[in-house]
SERO-4910 file (N, C-alpha, C, O; in steps of 0.05 Angstrom, whole numbers):
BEGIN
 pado doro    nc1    nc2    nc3   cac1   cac2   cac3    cc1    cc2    cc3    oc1    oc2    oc3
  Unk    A     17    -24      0      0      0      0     17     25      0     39     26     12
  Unk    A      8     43    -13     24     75    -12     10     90     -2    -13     86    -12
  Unk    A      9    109     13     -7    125     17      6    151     18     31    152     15
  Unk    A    -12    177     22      5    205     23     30    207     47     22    211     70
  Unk    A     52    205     45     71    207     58     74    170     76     87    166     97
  Unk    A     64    156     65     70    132     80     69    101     58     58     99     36
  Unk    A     82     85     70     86     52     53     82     30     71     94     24     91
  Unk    A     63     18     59     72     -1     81     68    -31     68     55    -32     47
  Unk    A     77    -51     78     72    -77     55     69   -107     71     74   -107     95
  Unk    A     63   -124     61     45   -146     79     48   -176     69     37   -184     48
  Unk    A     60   -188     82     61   -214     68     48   -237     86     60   -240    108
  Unk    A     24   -254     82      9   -272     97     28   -303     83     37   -308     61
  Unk    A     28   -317    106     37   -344     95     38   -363    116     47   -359    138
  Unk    A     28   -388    104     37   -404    126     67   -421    122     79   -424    100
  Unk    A     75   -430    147    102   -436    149    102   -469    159     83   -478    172
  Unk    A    121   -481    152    117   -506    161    137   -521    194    148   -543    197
  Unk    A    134   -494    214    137   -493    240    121   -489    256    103   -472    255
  Unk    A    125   -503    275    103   -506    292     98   -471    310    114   -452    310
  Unk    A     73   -473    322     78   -441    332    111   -440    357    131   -425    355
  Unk    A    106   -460    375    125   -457    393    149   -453    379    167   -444    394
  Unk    A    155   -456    353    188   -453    340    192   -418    337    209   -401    343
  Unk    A    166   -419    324    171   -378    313    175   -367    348    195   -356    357
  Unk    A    152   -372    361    151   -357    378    180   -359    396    187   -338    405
  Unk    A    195   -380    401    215   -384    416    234   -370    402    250   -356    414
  Unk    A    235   -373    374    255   -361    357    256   -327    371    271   -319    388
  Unk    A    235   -314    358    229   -289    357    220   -268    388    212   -244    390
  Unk    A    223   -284    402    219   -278    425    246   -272    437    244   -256    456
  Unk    A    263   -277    433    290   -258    429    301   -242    411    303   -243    387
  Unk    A    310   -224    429    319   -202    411    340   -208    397    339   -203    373
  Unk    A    361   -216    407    389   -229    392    374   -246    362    386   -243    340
  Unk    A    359   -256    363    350   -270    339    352   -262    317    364   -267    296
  Unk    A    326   -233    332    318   -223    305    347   -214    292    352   -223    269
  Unk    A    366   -198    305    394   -198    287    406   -219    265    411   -212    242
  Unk    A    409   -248    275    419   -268    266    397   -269    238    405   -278    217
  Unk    A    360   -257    242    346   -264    209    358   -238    199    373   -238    180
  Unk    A    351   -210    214    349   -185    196    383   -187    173    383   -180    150
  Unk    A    404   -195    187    432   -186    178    430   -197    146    440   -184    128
  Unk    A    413   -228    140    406   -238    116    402   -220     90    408   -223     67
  Unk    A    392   -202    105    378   -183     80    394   -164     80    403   -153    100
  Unk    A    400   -158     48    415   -147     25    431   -111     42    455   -104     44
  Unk    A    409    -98     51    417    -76     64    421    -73     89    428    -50     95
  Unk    A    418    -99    113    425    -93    132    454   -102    136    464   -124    131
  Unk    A    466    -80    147    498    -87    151    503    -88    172    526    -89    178
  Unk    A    483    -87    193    501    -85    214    479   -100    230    469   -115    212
  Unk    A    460   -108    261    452   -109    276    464   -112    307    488   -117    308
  Unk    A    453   -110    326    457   -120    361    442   -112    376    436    -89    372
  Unk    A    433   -122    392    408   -123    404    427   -117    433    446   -130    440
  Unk    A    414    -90    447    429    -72    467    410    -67    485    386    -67    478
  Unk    A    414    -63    504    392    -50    531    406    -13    527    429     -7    531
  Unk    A    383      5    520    379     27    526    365     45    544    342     49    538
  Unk    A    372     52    558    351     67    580    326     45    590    302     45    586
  Unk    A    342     30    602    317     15    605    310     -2    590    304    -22    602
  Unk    A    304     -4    555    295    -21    531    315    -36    528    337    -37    538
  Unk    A    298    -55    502    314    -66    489    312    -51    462    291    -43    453
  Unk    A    331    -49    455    339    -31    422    353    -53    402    370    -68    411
  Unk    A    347    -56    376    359    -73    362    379    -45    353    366    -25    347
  Unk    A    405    -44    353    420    -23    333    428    -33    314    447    -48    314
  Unk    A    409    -24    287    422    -25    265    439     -7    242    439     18    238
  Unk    A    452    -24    232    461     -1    207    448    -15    179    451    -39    173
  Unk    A    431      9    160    424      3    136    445     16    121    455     38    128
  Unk    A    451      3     99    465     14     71    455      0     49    432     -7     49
  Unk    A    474     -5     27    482    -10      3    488    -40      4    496    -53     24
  Unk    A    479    -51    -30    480    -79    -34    510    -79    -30    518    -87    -52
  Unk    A    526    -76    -18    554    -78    -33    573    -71      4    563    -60     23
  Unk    A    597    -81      1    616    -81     19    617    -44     33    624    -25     19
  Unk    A    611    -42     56    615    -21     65    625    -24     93    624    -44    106
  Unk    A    638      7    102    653     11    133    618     22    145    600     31    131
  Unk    A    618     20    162    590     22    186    598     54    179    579     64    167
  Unk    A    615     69    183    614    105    182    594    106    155    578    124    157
  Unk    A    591     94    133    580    110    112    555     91    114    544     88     92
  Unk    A    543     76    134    513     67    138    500     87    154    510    105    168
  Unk    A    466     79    150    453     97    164    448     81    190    441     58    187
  Unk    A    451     89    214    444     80    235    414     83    249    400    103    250
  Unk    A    407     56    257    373     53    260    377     49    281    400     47    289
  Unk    A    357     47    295    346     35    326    327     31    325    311     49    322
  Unk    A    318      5    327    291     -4    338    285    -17    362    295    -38    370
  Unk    A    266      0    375    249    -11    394    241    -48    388    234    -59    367
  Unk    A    244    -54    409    234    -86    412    210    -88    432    208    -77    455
  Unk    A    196   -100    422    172   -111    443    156   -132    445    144   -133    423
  Unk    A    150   -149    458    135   -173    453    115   -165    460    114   -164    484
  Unk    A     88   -153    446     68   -141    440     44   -166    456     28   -159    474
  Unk    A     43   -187    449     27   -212    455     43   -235    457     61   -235    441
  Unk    A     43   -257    472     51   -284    484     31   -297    491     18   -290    511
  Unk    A     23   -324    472     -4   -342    490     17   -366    474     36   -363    458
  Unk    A      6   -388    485     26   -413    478     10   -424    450     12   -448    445
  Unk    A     -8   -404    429    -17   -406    403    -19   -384    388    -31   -382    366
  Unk    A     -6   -364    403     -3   -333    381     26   -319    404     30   -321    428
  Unk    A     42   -304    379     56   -288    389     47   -261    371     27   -260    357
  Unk    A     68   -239    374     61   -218    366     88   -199    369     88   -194    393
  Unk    A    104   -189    360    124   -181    358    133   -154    345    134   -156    320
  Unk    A    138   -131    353    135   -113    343    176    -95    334    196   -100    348
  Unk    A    176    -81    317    204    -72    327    197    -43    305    195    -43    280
  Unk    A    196    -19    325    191     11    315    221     29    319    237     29    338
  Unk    A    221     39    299    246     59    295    234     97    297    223     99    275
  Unk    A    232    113    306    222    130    301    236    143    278    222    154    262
  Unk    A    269    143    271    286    150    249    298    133    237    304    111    247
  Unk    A    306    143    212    305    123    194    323    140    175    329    163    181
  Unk    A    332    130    149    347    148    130    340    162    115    317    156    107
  Unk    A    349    181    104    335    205     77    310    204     86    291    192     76
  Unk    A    315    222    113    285    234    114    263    219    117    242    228    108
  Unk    A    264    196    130    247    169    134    238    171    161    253    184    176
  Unk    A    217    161    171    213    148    193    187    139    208    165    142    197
  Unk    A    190    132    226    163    117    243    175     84    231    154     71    236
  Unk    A    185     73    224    190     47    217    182     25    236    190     22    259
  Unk    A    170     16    228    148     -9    236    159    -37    215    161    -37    190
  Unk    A    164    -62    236    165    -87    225    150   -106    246    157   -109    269
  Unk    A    137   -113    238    122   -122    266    117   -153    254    111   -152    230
  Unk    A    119   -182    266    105   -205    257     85   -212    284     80   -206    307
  Unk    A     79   -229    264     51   -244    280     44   -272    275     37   -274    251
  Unk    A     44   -287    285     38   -312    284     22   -330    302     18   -326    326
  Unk    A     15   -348    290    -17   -364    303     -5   -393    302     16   -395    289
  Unk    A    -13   -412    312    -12   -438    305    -36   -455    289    -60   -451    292
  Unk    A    -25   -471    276    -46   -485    256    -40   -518    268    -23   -524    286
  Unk    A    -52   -532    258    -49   -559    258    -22   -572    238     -6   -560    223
  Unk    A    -25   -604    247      6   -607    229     31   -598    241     51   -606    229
  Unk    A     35   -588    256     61   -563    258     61   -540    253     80   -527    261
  Unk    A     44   -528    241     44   -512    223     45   -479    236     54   -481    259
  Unk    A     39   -453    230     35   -438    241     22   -421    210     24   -424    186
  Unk    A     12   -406    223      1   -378    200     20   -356    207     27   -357    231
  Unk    A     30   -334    191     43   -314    206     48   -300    181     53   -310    159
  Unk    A     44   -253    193     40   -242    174     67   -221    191     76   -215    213
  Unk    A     70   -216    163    102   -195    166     93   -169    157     83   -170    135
  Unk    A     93   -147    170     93   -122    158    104   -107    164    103   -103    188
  Unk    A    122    -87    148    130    -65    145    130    -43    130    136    -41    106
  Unk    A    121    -22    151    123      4    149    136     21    154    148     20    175
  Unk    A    142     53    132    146     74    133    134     96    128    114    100    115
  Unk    A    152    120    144    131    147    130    159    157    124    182    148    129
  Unk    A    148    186    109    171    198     91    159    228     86    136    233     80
  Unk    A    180    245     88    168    272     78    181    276     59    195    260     46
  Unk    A    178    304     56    203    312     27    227    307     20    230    306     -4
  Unk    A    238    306     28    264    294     32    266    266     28    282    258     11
  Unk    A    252    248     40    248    222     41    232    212      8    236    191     -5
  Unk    A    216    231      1    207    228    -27    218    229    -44    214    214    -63
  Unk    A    245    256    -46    261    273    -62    280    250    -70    288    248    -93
  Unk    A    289    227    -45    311    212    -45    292    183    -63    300    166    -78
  Unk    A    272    186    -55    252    158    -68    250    159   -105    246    141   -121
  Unk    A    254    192   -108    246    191   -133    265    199   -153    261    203   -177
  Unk    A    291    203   -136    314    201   -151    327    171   -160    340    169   -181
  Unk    A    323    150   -141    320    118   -139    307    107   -165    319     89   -177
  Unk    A    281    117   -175    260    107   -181    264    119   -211    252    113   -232
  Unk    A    283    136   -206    287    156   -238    311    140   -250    315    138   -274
  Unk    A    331    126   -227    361    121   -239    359     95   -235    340     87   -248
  Unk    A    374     74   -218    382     56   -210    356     29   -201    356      5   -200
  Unk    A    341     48   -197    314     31   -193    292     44   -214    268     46   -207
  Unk    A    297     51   -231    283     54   -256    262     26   -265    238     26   -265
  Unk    A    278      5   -273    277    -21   -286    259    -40   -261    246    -59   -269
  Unk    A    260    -35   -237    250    -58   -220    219    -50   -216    204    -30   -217
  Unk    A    220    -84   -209    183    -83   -202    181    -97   -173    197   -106   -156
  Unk    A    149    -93   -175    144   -114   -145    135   -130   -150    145   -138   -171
  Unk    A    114   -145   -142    101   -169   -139     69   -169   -151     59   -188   -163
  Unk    A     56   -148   -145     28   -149   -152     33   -144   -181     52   -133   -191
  Unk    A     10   -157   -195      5   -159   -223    -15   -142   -231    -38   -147   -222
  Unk    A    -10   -118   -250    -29   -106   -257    -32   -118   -285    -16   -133   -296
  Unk    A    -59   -107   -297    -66   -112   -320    -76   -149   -323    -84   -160   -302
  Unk    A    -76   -162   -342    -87   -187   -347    -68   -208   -327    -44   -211   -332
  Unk    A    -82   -221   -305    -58   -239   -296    -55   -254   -315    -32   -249   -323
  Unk    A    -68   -276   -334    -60   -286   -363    -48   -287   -371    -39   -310   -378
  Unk    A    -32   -257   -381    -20   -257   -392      3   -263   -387     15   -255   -367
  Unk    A     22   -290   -419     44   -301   -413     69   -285   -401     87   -297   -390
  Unk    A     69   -259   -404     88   -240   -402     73   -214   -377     68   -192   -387
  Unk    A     68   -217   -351     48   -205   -337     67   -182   -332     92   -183   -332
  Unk    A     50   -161   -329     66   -130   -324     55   -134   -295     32   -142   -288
  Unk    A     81   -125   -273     83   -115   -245     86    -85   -239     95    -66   -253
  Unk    A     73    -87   -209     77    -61   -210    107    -49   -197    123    -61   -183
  Unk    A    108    -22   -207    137     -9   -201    134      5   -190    111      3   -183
  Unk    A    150     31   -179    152     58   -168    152     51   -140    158     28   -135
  Unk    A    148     64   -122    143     60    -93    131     38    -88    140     24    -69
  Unk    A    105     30   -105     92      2    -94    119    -19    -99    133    -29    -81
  Unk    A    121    -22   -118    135    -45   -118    165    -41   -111    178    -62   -114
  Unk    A    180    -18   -101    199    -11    -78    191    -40    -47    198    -63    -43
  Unk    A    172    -21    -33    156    -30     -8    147    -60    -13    137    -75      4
  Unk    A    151    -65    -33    137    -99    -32    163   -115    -35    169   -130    -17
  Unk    A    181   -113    -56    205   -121    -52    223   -124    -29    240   -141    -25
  Unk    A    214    -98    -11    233   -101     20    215   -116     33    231   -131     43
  Unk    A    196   -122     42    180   -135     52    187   -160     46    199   -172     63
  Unk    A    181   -171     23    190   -197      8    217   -199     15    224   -217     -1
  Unk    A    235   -195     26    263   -190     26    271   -200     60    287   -218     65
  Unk    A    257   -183     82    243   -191    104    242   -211    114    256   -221    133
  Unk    A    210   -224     92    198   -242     97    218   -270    101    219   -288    118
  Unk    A    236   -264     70    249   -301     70    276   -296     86    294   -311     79
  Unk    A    281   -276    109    307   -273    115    288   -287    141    301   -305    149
  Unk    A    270   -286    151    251   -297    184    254   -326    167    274   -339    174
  Unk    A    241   -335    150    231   -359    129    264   -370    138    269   -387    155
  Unk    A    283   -358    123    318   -375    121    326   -380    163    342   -394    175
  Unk    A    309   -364    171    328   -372    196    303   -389    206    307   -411    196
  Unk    A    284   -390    217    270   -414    217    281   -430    205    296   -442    221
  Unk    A    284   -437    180    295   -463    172    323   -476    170    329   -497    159
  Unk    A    339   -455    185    366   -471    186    359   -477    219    377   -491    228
  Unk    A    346   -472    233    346   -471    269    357   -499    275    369   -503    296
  Unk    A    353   -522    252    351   -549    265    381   -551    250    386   -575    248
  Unk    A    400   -535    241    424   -547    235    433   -541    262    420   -528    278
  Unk    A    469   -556    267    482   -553    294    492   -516    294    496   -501    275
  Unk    A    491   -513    318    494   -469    309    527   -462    298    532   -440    289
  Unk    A    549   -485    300    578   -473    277    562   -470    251    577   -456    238
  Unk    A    537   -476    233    540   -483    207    507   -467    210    497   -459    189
  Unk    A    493   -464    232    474   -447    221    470   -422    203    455   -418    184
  Unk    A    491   -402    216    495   -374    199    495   -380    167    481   -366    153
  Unk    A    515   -406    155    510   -406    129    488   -423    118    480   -424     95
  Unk    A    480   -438    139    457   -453    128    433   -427    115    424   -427     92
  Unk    A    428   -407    135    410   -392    136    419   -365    101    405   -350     88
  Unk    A    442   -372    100    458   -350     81    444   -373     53    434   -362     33
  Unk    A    445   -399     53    441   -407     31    408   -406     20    397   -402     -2
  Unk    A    396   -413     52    362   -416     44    357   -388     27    351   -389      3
  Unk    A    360   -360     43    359   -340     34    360   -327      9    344   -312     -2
  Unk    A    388   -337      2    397   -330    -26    375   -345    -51    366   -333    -70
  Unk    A    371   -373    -42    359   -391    -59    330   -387    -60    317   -395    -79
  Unk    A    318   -375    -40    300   -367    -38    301   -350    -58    293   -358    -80
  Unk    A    310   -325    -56    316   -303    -73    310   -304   -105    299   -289   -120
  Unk    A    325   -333   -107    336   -326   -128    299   -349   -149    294   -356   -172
  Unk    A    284   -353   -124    262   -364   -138    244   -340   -153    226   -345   -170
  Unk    A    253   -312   -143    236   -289   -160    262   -266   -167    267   -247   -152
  Unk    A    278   -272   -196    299   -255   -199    288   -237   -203    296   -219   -189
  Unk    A    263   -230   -222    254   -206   -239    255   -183   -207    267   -162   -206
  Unk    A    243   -193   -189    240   -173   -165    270   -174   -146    277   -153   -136
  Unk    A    284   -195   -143    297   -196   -125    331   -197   -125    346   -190   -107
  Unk    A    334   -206   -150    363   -213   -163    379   -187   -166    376   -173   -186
  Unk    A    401   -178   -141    410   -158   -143    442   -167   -145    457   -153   -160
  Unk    A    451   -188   -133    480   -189   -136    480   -228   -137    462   -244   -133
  Unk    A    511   -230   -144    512   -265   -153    517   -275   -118    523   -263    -98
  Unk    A    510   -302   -125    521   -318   -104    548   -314    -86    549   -310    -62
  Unk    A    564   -315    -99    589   -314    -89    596   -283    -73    607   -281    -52
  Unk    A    586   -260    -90    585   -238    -72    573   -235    -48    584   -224    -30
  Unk    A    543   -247    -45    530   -240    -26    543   -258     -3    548   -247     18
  Unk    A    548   -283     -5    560   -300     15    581   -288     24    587   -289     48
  Unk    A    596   -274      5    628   -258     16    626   -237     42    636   -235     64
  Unk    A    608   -222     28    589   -198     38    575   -202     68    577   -189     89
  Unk    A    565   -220     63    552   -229     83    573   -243    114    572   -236    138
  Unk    A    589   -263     99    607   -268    128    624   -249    127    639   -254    145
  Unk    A    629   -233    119    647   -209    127    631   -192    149    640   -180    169
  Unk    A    605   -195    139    586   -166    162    575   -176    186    570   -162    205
  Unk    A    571   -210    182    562   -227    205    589   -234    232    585   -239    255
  Unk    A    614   -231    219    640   -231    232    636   -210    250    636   -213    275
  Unk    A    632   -184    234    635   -151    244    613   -147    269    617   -132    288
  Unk    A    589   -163    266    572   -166    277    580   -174    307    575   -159    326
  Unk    A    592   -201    310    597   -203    328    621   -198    343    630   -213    361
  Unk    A    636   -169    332    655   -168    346    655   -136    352    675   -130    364
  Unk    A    643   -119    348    632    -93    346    612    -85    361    591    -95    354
  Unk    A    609    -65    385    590    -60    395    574    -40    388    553    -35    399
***
């Protein structure tokens, strides 16, 4: 969804973990670091006590090798919003954010189903003023000209389906991006934890690479590079 000065995007799915796995997962804050670092622009995470809170500190940047000075630094609020032993509820708000961004909202939610199973919806949101638009539509003019999102406008039918672009399909792509970085760490949980970090680096990628038109930003070999270089930095950096 776009709205005047705000984005926000939503992915429903069921997962093939039981509720007690998400909820145990995500019910720590250290976790959420070990899914968010997965995805393409987070370079940094650690989950800190602030005044009292828990704060995830992150740094967002660039698909590509960077020093933490030229990332933008986030903070999100952590909260376990709801706990019943068949729904959790998980929230993590940033009030700032980069180029002019903020209120940032990623919140999941999850239910239990039968089977093992669980239902659970990912959303994230932003707001943005001028500045935050000015930087959206210089993106959208250059370098993200060519990309789409996920919803299909026009004939779904058709063999060649047109997606949508601009901001919508910005906000659906990070969302989608999100989603299979929670999806990759759920599913490496049951490897031994020396070999989880890359278990979780491979689901991810492969995941990825099941929707290039939206998601295909760099090769295999870079992102894995990329990746244990920032997951290293991660744990040795306060």
């Amino acid at each position: 969804m776009e709205g005047p000065g705000a984005s926000q995007g939503d992915v429903y799915a069921v997962v093939d973990y039981p509720i007690a796995t998400v909820s145990d997962a995500f019910s720590n804050s250290a976790n959420w670091c070990d899914a968010l670092i997965l995805h393409l622009n987070v370079k940094y995470c650690r989950s800190v006590s602030l005044d009292g809170r828990t704060v995830l500190s992150t740094a967002i940047g660039r698909n590509f090798d960077q020093p933490l000075s030229s990332t933008y630094r986030v903070n999100f609020g952590y909260s376990i919003t709801a706990s019943r032993p068949d729904y959790v509820d998980v929230d993590l708000h940033a009030l700032h954010g980069p180029l002019g961004t903020g209120d940032y909202r990623i919140s999941l939610e999850a239910v239990g189903l039968e089977k093992k199973r669980a239902f659970v919806h990912l959303r994230y949101s932003y707001t943005y003023g001028f500045a935050g638009r000015s930087a959206m539509n210089m993106y959208l003019a250059t370098s993200g000209s060519d990309k789409v999102g996920f919803t299909v406008i026009g004939d779904r039918n058709d063999p060649q389906p047109k997606f949508i672009g601009g901001v919508r399909g910005a906000i659906e792509r990070n969302t989608m991006r999100y989603y299979l970085a929670i999806d990759a760490y759920l599913g490496a949980l049951a490897t031994p934890a020396p070999a989880r970090f890359e278990h979780s680096l491979e689901r991810w990628f492969n995941a990825t690479e099941l929707y290039p038109r939206q998601l295909r930003e760099i090769d295999r070999d870079t992102y894995f590079a990329m990746k244990r270089s920032e997951y290293a930095r991660q744990q040795t950096i306060q």
